[in-house]
Backbone bond lengths (Angstrom), bond angles and torsions (degrees), N, CA, C in turn:
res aa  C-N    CA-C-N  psi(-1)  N-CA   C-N-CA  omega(-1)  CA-C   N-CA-C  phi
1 X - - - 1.442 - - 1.528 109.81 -
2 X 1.252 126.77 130.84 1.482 137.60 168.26 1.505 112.73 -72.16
3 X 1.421 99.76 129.65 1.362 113.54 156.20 1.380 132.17 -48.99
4 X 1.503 136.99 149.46 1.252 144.50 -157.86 1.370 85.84 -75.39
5 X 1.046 141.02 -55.33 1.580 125.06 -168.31 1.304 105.10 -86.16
6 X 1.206 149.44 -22.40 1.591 139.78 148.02 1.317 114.96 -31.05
7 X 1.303 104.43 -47.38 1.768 109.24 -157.77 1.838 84.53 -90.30
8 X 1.539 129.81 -41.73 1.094 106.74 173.93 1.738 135.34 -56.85
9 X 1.697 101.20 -27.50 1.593 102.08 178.40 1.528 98.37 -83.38
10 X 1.330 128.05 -6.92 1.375 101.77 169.12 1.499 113.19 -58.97
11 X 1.311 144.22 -27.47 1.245 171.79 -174.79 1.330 85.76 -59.82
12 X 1.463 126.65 -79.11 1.160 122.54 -152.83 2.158 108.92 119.68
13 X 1.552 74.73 28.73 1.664 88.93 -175.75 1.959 102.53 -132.79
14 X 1.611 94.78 133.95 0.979 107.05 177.04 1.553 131.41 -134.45
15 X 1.218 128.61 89.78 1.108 130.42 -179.40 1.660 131.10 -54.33
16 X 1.457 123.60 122.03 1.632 114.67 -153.56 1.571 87.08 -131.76
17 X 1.402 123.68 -173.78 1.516 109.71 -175.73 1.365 119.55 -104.84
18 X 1.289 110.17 -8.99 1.786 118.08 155.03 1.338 112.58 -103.36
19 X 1.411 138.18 -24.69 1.600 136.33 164.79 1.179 132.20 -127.45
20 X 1.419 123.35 179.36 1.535 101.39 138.15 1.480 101.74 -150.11
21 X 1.737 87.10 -162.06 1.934 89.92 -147.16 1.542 80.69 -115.26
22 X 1.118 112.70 142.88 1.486 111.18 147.02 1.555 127.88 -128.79
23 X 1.341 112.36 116.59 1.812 113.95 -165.28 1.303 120.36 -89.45
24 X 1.107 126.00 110.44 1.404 123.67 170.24 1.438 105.58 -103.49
25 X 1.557 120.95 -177.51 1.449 128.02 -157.62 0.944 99.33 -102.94
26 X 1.077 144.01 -8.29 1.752 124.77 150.29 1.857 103.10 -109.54
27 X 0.717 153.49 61.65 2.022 155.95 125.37 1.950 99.69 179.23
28 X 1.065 83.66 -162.36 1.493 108.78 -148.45 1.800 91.73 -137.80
29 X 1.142 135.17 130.74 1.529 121.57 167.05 1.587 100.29 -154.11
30 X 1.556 87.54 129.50 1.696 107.78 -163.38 1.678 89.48 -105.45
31 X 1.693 115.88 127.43 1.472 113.54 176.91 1.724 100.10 -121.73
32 X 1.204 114.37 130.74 1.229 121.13 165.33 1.271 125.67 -72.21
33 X 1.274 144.26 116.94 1.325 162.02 -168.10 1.898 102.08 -46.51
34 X 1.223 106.93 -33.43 1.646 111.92 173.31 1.504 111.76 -76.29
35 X 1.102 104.54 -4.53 1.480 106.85 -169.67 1.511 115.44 -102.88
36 X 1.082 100.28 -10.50 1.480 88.04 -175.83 1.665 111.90 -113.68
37 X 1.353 101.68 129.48 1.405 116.36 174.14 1.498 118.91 -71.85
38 X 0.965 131.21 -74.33 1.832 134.61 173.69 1.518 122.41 -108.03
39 X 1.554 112.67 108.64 1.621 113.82 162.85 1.231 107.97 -77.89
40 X 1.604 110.83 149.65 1.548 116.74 149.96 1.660 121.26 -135.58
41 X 1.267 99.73 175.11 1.599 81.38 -174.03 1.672 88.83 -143.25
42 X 0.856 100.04 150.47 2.009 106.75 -175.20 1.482 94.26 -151.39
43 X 1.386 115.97 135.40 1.126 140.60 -153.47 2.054 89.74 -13.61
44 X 1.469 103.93 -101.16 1.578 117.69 -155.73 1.754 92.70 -62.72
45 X 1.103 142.25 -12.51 1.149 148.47 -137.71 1.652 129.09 -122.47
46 X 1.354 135.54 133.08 1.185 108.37 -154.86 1.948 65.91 -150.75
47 X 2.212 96.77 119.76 1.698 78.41 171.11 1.822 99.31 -119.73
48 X 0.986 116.90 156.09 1.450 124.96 -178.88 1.552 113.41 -117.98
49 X 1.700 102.07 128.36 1.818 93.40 -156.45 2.062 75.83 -126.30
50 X 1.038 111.51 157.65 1.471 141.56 -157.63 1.021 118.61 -115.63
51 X 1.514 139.69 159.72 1.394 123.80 -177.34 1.315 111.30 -81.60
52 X 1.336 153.55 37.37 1.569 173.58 30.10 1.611 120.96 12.09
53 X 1.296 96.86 177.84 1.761 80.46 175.03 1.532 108.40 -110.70
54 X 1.221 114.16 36.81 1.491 118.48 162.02 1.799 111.95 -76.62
55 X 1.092 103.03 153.63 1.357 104.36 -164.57 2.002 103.16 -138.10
56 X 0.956 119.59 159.67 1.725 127.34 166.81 1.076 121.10 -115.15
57 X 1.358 124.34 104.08 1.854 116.52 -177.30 1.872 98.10 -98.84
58 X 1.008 115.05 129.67 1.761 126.88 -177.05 1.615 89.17 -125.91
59 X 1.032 105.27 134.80 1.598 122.78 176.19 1.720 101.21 -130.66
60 X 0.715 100.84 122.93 1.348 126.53 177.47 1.531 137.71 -108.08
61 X 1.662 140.05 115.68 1.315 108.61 -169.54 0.799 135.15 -82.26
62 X 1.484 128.52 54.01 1.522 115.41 -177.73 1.661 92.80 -170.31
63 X 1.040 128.38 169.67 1.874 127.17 172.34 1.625 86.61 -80.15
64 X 1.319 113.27 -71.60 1.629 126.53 -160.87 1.562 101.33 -16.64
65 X 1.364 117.63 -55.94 1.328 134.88 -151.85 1.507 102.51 -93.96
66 X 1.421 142.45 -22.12 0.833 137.54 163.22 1.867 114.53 -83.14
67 X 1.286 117.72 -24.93 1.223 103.83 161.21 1.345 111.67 -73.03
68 X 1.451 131.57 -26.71 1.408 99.94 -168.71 1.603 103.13 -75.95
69 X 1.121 133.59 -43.19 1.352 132.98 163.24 1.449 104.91 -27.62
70 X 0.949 131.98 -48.14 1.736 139.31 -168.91 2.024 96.89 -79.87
71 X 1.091 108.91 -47.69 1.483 88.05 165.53 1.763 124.34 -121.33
72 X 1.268 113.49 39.04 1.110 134.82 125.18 1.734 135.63 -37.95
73 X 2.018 90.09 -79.41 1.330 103.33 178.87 1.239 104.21 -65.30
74 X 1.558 129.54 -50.93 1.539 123.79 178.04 1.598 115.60 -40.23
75 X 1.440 123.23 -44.70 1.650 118.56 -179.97 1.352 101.42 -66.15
76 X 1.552 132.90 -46.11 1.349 113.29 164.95 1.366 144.17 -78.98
77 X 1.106 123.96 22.49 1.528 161.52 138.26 1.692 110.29 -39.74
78 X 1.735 85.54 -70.07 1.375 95.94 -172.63 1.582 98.38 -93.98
79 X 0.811 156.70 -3.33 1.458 141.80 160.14 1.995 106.97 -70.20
80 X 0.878 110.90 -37.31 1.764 128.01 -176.04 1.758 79.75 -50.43
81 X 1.592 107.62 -79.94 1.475 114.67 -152.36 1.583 113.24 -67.50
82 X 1.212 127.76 -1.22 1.313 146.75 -174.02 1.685 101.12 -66.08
């Protein structure tokens, strides 16, 4: 059985302890954990909005897997501000 972050970099998502990266097939976008103002998570979906009005939509196949991404980034949120 794969680990929650295995099965997440299959995605092209990578969780680090100040950011993470998420890769799609045309760029690469590295978000810093200080940077982001509001997560949400909607069923398959996890969107990440920034201190700008740029925003991250990650679609994901499954809810399961998009919440753990959703409380993933939240534990490193709070590990940053710790």
């Amino acid at each position: 059985m794969k680990s929650r972050r295995e099965e997440l970099r299959n995605y092209g998502i990578e969780i680090e302890s100040s950011y993470f990266i998420y890769r799609r097939e045309d760029k690469v976008i590295a978000v810093p954990y200080s940077h982001i103002r509001t997560i949400e998570l909607k069923e398959d979906t996890v969107i990440v909005y920034t201190g700008g009005i740029e925003r991250l939509v990650i679609q994901l196949p499954h809810q399961g897997l998009a919440l753990a991404l959703f409380e993933d980034i939240l534990l490193s949120i709070e590990r940053l501000h710790l």
